[in-house]
Legacy VTK file of the C-alpha trace (Angstrom):
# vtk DataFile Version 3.0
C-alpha trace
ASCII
DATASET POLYDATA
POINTS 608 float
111.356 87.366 145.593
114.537 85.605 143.666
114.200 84.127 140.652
114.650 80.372 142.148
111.922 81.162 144.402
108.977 82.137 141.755
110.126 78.814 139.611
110.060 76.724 142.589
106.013 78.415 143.558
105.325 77.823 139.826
106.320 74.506 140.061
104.058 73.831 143.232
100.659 75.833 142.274
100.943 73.865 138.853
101.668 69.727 140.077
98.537 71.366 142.619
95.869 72.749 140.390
92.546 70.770 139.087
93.066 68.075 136.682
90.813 69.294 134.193
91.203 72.765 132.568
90.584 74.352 129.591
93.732 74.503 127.546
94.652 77.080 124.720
97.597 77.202 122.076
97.914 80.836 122.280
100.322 81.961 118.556
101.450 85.326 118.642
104.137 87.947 116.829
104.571 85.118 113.975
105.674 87.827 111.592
105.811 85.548 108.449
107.278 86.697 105.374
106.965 84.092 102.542
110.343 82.005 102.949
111.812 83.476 106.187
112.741 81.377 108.942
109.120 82.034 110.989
107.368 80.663 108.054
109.433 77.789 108.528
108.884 77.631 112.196
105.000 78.891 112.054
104.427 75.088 109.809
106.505 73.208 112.675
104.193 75.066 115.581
100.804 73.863 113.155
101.652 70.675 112.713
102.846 70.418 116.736
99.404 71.860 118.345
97.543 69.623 115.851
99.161 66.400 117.535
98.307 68.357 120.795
94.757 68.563 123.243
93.750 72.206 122.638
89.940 73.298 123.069
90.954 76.707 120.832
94.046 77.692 119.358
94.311 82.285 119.242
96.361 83.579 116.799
96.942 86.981 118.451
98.345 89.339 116.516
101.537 90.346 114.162
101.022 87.667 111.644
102.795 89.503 109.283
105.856 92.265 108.550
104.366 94.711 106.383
100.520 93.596 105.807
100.906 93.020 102.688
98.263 90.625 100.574
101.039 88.379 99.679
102.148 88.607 103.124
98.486 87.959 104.933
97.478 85.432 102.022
100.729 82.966 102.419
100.139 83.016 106.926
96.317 82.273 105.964
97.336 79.062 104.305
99.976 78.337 106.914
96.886 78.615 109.572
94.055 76.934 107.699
96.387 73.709 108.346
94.764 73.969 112.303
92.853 71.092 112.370
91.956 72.684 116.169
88.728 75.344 116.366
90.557 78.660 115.961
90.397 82.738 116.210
92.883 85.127 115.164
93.361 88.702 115.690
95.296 91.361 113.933
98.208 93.012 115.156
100.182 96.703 114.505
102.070 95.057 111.717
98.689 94.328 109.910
97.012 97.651 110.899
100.097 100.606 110.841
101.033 99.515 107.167
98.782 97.177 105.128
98.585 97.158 101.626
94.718 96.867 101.403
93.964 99.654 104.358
93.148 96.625 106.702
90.289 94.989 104.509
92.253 91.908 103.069
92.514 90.627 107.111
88.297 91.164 106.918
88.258 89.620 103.510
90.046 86.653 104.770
89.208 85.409 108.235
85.703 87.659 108.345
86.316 89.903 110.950
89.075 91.663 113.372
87.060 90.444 116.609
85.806 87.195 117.885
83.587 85.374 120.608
83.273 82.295 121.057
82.659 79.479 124.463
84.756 76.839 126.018
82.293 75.006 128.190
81.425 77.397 130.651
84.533 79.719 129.256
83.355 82.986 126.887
86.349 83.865 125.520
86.515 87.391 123.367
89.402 89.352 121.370
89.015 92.787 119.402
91.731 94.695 117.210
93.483 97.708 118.261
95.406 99.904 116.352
97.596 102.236 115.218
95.510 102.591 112.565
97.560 103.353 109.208
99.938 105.436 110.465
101.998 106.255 113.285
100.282 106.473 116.559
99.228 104.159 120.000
97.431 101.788 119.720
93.343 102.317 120.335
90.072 100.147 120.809
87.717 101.431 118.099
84.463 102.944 119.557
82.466 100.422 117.746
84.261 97.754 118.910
83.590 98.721 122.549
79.988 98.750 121.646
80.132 95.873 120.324
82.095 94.471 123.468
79.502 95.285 125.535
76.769 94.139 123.961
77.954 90.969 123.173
78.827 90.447 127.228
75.981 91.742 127.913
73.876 89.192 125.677
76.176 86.209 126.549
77.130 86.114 130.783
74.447 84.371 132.745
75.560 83.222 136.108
78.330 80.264 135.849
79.670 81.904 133.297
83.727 83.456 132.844
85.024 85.420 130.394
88.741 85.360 129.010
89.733 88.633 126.758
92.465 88.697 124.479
94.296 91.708 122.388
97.237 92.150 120.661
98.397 95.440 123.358
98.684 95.191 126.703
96.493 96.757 128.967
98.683 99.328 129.975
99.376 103.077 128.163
100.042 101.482 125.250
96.229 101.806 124.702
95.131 105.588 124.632
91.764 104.198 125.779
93.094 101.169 127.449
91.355 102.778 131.073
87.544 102.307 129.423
88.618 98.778 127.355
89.326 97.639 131.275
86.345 99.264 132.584
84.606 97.549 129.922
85.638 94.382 130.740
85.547 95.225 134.858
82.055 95.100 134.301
81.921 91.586 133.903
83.786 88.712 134.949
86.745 88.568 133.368
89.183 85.706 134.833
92.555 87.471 132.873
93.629 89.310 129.726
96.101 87.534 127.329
98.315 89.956 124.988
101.224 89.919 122.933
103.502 92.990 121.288
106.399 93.268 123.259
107.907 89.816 122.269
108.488 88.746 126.214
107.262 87.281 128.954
105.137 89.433 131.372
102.652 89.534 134.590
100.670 92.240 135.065
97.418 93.878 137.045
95.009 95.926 134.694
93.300 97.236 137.290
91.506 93.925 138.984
92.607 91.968 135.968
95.647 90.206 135.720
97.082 89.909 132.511
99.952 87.532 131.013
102.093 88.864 127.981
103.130 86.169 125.707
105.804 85.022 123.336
106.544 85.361 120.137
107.398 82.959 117.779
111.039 83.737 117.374
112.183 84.943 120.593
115.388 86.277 119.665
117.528 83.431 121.250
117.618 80.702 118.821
114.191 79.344 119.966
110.989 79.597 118.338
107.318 78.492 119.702
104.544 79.067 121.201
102.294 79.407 124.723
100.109 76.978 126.409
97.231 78.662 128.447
95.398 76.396 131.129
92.542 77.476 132.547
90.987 75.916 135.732
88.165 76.624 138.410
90.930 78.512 140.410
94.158 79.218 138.625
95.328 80.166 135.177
98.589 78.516 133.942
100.553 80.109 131.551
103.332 77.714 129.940
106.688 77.926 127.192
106.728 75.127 124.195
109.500 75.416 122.380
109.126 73.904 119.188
110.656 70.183 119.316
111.055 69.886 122.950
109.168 67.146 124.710
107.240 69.329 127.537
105.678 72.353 127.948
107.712 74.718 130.565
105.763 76.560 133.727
106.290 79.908 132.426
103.440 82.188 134.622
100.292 81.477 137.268
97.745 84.023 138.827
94.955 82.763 140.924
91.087 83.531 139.405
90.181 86.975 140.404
87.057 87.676 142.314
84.689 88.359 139.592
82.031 90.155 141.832
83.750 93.256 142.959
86.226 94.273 140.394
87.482 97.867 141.278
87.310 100.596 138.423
90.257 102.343 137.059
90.740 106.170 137.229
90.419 107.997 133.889
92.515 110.802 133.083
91.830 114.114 134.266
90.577 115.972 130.699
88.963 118.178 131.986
89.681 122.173 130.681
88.267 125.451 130.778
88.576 127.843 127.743
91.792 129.504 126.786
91.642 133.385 126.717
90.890 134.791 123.730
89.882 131.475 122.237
86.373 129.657 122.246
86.930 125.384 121.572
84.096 123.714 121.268
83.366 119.974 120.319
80.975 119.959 117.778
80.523 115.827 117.016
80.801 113.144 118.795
80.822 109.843 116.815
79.491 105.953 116.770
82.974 104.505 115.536
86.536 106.004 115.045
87.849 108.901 113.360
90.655 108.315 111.556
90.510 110.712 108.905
91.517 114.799 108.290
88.192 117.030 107.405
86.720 118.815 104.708
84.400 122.057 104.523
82.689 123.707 102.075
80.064 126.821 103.076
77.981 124.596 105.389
79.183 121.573 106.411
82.616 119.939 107.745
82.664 116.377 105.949
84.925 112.888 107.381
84.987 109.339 107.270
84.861 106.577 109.936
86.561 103.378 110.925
82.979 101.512 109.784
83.335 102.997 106.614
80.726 105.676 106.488
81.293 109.135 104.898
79.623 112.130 106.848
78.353 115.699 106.485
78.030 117.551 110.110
76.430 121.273 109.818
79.074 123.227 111.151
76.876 125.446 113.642
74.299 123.207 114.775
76.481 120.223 114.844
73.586 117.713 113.014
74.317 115.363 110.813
73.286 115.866 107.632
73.539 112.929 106.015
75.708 109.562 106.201
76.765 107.368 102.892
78.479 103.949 103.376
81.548 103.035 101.245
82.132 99.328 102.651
85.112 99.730 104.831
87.371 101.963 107.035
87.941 105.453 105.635
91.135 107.031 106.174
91.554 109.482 103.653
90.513 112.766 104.406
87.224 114.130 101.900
87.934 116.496 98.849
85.411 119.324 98.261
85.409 119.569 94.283
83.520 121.620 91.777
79.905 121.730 91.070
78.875 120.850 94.921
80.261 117.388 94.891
82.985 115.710 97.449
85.200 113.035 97.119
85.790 110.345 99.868
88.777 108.170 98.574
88.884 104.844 100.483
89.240 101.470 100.150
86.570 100.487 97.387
86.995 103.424 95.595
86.323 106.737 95.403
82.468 108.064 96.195
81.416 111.111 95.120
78.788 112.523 96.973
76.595 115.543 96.261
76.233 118.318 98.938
72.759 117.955 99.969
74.170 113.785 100.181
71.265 112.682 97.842
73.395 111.503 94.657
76.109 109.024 95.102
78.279 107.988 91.963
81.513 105.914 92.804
85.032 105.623 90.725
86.269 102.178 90.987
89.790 101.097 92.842
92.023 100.139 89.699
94.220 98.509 92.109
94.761 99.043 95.867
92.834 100.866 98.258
93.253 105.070 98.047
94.423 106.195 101.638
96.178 109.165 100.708
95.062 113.140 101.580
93.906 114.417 98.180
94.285 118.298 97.162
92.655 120.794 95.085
95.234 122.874 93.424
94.626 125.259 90.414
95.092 122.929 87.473
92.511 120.319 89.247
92.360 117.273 91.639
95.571 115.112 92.832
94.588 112.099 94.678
97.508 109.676 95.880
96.799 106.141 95.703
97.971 102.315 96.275
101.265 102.664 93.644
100.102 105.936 91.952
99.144 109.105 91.828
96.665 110.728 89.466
95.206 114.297 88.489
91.775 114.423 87.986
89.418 117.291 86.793
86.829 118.382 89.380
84.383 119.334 87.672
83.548 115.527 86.072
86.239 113.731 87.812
87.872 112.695 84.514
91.312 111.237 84.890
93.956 113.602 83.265
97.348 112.087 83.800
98.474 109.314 86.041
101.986 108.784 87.684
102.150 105.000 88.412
106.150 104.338 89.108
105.291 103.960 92.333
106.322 100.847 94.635
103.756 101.445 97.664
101.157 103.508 98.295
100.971 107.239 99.153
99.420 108.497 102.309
100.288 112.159 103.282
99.109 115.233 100.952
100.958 116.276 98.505
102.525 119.960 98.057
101.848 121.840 95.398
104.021 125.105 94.525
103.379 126.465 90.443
103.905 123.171 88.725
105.551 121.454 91.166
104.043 118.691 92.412
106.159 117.238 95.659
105.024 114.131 97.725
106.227 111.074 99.428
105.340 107.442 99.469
105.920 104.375 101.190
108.590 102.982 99.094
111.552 105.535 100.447
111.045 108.107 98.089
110.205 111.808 97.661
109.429 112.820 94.198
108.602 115.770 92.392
106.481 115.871 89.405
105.530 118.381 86.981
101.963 119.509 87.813
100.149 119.942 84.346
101.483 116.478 82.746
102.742 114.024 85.701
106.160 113.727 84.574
109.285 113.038 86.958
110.898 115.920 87.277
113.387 114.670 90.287
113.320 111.644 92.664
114.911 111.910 96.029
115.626 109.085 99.203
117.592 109.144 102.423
119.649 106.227 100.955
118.057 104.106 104.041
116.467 100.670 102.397
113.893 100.362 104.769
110.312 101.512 103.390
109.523 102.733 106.607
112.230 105.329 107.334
111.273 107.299 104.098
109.177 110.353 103.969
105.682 107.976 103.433
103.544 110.176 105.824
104.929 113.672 105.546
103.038 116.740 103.754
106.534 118.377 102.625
106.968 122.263 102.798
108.315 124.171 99.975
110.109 127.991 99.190
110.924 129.095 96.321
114.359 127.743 96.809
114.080 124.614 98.547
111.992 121.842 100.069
111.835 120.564 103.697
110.468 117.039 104.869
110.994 115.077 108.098
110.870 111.334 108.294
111.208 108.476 110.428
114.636 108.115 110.438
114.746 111.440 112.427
116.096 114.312 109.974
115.175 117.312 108.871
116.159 117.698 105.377
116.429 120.647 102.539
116.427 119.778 99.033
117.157 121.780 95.924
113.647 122.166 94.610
115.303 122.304 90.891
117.732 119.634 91.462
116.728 117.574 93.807
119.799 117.448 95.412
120.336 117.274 99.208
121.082 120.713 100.761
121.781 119.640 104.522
120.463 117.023 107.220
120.159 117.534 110.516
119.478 115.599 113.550
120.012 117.615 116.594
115.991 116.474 117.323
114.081 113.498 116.973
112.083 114.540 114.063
109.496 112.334 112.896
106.896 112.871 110.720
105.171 115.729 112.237
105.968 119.668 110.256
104.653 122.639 108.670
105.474 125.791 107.594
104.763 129.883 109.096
102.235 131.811 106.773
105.008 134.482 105.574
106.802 130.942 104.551
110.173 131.861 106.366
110.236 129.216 109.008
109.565 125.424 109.523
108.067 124.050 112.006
108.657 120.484 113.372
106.997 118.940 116.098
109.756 116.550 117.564
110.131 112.800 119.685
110.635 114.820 122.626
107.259 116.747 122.654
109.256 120.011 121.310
107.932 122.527 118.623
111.081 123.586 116.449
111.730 126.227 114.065
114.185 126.789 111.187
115.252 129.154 109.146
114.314 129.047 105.790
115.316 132.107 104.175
118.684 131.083 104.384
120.467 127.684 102.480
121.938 126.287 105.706
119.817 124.875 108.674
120.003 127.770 111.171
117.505 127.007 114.317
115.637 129.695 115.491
114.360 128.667 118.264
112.618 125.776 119.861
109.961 125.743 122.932
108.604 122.461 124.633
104.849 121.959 124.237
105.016 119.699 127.777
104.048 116.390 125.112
106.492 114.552 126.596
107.222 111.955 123.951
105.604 112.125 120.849
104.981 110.284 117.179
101.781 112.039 116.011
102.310 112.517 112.259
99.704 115.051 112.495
100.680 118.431 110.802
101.558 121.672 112.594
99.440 124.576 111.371
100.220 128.423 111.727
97.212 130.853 111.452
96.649 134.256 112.393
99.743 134.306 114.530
99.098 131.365 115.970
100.887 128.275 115.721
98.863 124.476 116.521
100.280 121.154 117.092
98.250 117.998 118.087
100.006 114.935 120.031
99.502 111.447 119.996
97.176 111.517 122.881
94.470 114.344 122.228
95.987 117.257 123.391
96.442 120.380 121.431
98.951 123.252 121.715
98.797 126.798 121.019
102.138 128.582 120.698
103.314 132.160 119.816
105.574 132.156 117.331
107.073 135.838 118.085
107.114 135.621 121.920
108.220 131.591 121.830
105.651 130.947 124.557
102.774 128.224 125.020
99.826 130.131 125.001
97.470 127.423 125.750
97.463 123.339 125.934
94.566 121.470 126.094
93.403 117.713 126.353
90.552 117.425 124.159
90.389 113.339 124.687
92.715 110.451 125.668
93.391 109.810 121.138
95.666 110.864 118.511
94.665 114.030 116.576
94.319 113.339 112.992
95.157 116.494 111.951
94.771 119.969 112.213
92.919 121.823 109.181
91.872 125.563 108.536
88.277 126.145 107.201
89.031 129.110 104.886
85.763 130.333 104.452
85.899 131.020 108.679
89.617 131.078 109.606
88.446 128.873 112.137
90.936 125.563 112.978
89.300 122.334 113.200
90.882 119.036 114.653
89.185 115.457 114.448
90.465 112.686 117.167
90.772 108.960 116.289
88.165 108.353 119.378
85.448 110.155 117.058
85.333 113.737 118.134
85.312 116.411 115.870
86.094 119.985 117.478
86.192 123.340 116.123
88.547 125.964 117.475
87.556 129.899 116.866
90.129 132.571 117.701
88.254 135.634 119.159
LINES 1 609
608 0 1 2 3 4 5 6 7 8 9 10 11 12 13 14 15 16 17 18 19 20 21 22 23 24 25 26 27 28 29 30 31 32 33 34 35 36 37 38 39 40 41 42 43 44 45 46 47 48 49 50 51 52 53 54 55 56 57 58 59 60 61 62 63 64 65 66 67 68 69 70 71 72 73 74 75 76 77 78 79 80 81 82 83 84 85 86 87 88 89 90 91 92 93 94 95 96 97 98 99 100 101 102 103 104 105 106 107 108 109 110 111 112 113 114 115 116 117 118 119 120 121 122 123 124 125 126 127 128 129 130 131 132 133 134 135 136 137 138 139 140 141 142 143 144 145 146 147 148 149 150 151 152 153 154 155 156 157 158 159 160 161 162 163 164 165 166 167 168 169 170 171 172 173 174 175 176 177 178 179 180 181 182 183 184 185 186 187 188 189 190 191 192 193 194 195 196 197 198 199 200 201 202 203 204 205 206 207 208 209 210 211 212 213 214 215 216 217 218 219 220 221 222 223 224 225 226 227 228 229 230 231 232 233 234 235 236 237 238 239 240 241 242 243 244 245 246 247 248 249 250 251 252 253 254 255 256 257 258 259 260 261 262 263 264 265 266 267 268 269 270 271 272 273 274 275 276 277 278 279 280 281 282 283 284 285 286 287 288 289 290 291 292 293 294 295 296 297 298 299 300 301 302 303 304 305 306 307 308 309 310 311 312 313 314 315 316 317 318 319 320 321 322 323 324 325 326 327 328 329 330 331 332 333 334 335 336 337 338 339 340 341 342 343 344 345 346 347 348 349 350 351 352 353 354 355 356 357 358 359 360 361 362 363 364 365 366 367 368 369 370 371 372 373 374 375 376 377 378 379 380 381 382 383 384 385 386 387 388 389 390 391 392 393 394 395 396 397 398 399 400 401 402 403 404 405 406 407 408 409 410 411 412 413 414 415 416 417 418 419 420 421 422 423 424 425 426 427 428 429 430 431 432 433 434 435 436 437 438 439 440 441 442 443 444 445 446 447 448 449 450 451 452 453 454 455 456 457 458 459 460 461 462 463 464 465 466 467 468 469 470 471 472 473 474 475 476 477 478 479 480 481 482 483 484 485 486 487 488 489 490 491 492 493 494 495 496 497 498 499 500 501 502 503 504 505 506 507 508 509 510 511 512 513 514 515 516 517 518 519 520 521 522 523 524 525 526 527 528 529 530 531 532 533 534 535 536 537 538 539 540 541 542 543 544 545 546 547 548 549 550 551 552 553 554 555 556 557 558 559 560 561 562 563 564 565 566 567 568 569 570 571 572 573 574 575 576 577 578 579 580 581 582 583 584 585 586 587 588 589 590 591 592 593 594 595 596 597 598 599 600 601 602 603 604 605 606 607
């Protein structure tokens, strides 16, 4: 159908439909920082829907740029200016990078989901990630618990339900097919998202679903939408700020709530690779976004509701469970004396084997979301701004490095007394390891914090060291100097690497779904090869392990690959769930591999 024909049926369904409806301001993609133009434009949009007849008013995601507090803080006191009832919901740019590890958005407006009734209107949003750090975005188990239950406690017969998210409901989601399965259950009128800055109709599954606009739209206007919602059609309309009428943007009739139609899952289902036995050991409440820990008995992680676990590695009970008070993401430390670490957002708890004694360390300032390490002269731990060594055996702080500008996520490296990590403020840095002092500082020369080496675990020679990065190069650098060796970008590395066990090749998972190896005996890049996993396209930041001859990758969407090294052949590649691996760690004790997904499955992986 042309263009002039859908404006002209717009026109007609909307002078047709039911004089009363239940109207919505729907604000999302603001992306305020203090004193750019949006906040300008976000206080013009208040003050407008205050003048207007709105029953709610959904802020739906991307309030901010970076998440920052100052950030989140400065659109909280644009927003409390609503004098309209009103829900908001985070988006990527509060989730992927935030300052506080996404507890200053709880701290503020309470919680990342809502519910609440229009008349005879439920109308529900949850979060979805990426979850600090490169990935899809994903429902968090907890909050699809929660999404039923709360349906399930509030539908009685008259009753409709409107859902809003920040994604659409589309592959976007990993888990997007049981979030509309979910909400097939009940009936759900339409799904309202934003993300993708446009204008949009869609079907998710029986649902139809209306992308929105953001505030700036690119083309010298900046507003907002107005949602209508009547016994038999849903309006969707454009206000530019300062003009005198809304504009008919979008309109889908009200489904028939009684036999929505299921969507098809993906097909994960896999049989055992020869020579290999994969089994899934734990299956979780919430999410998993965390790396694990083992010591002689147990594999330890955190979850997205901020409890710290111990799982028995061959039974697969839980041993015990210690809440910290929000979202872990920082994978557990196994120190001296029995005792483990779990770094989050509070603070650090330290938590005895057997899970009976629980001391905590106190945040100084920021939350800790960084992979710690043990190395031989004691315990690094990145943090919000620093980084600090710590002895293990009391936990004592022994030097702290605090000429930081962000916060560090990815291990470090440790090689003798260097000390070599990344952070979110463009930098690489390399410290001595018995004092913290700066030995050399390096940076792509790109000002953006988010095309530095934040969320890479570096690899190091004697000679030289090797990250990847977002701005998609492979670098060498001098490990005395510092220097820059060579770049390349014949891939589209990311943030995804590791290095073989005799240390003469790197590994780098690409964009493209392609494992990659480089010389590194020599001080020029020199591929060696490079074989495609099948990934398709990729962003995973998890790491790529070789052990016993084997080399592992994990993809943005629960699949792991096994590939020989010598032969340059897939040996195996499975889909363990629909969610980003976290990572991929060896339990030395075992030489078994372990992998935990964000979906909350932990699974252990024996070669026989």
């Amino acid at each position: 159908m042309k263009l002039k024909s859908i404006l002209v049926a717009i026109a007609i369904i909307c002078a047709a439909h039911t004089a009363w409806a239940q109207r919505f301001a729907v604000l999302s993609d603001v992306h305020v920082t203090p004193g750019n133009a949006c906040d300008k434009y976000l206080r013009e949009a208040v003050a407008e829907i205050n003048a207007g007849d709105f029953d709610l008013v959904v802020v739906n995601g991307d309030l901010t740029n970076e998440g920052s507090d100052a950030e989140l803080a400065n659109v909280k006191s644009i927003l409390d200016g609503i004098r309209h009832r009103l829900v908001v919901l985070p988006g990527n740019h509060e989730l992927n990078w935030s300052q506080s590890a996404t507890k200053t958005f709880f701290d503020l407006w309470g919680n990342d989901r809502f519910v609440t009734e229009v008349d005879s209107l439920i109308v529900v949003g949850i979060s979805c990630g990426p979850y600090m750090k490169m990935g899809d975005g994903h429902i968090k188990q907890e909050d699809l618990h929660w999404l039923r239950a709360t349906l399930d406690e509030r539908v009685v017969p008259g009753k409709r339900v409107l859902s809003f998210n920040h994604y659409p409901l589309q592959a976007d989601l990993d888990n997007w097919q049981e979030y509309v399965n979910t909400l097939s259950a009940y009936p759900v009128i339409g799904h309202i998202n934003g993300h993708y800055h446009t204008w949009k109709h869609y079907m998710a599954g029986d649902i139809p679903a209306v992308m929105t606009r953001a505030l700036d739209m690119r083309n010298g206007t900046y507003g907002y939408a107005i949602v209508e919602v009547g016994p038999e059609w849903v309006h969707v309309y454009n206000k530019n700020i300062g003009d005198d009428r809304a504009v008919p943007m979008l309109a889908f009739a009200v489904p028939d709530v009684t036999d929505m139609a299921l969507v098809s899952y993906p097909d994960n289902e896999w049989s055992q690779p020869e020579g290999f036995e994969i089994k899934k050991v734990w299956t979780d409440s919430a999410s998993v976004f965390t790396r694990l820990a083992f010591d002689d008995r147990n594999v330890y992680f955190g979850n997205s509701l901020g409890q710290v676990k111990a799982v028995d590695k061959t039974t697969g009970r839980q041993m015990w469970s210690v809440p910290t008070g929000a979202s872990v993401f920082s994978r557990p430390v196994v120190l001296d004396k029995g005792r483990i670490a779990f770094p989050a957002a509070t603070g650090i708890k330290l938590v005895s084997a057997d899970g009976r004694k629980v001391s905590e360390l106190p945040s100084r300032e920021g939350p800790y979301v960084a992979d710690g390490l043990m190395t031989p002269r004691g315990w690094v731990q990145g943090a919000y701004k620093r980084i600090e060594m710590r002895d293990p055996r009391t936990a004592r702080l022994l030097w702290t490095y605090d000429s930081l500008f962000n916060y560090c996520q990815a291990a470090p490296a440790v090689d003798g007394d260097d000390l070599i990590f990344g952070a979110w403020d463009t930098n690489l840095r390399c410290l001595d390891l018995k004092t913290g002092r700066l030995k050399w500082v390096w940076n792509n020369g790109k000002p953006a914090n988010m095309l530095g080496p934040g969320n890479v675990v570096p690899a190091i020679t004697a000679e030289r060291v090797y990250i990847v990065a977002p701005d998609r190069y492979m670098t060498a650098i001098d490990r005395t100097t510092g220097k820059t060796l060579w770049r390349d970008n014949s891939h589209r590395y990311r943030e995804s690497m590791g290095i073989s066990a005799d240390g003469t090749r790197i590994y780098a998972k690409t964009m493209d779904g392609d494992l990659v190896a480089v010389d590194a005996t020599v001080p020029v890049f020199k591929e060696l090869w490079t074989v495609d996993m099948g990934l398709g396209y990729e962003h995973a930041p998890c790491i790529v392990l070789e052990h016993d001859g084997v080399v592992y990758a994990g993809s943005r969407r629960g699949i792991v690959t096994a590939v020989d090294p010598y032969n340059r052949t897939v040996l195996w590649s499975l889909p363990l769930g629909v969610s980003e691996i976290n990572g991929i760690d060896l339990d030395a004790a075992t030489g078994d591999i372990w992998v935990s997904l964000i979906e909350g499955t932990v699974f252990r992986i024996k070669k026989l």
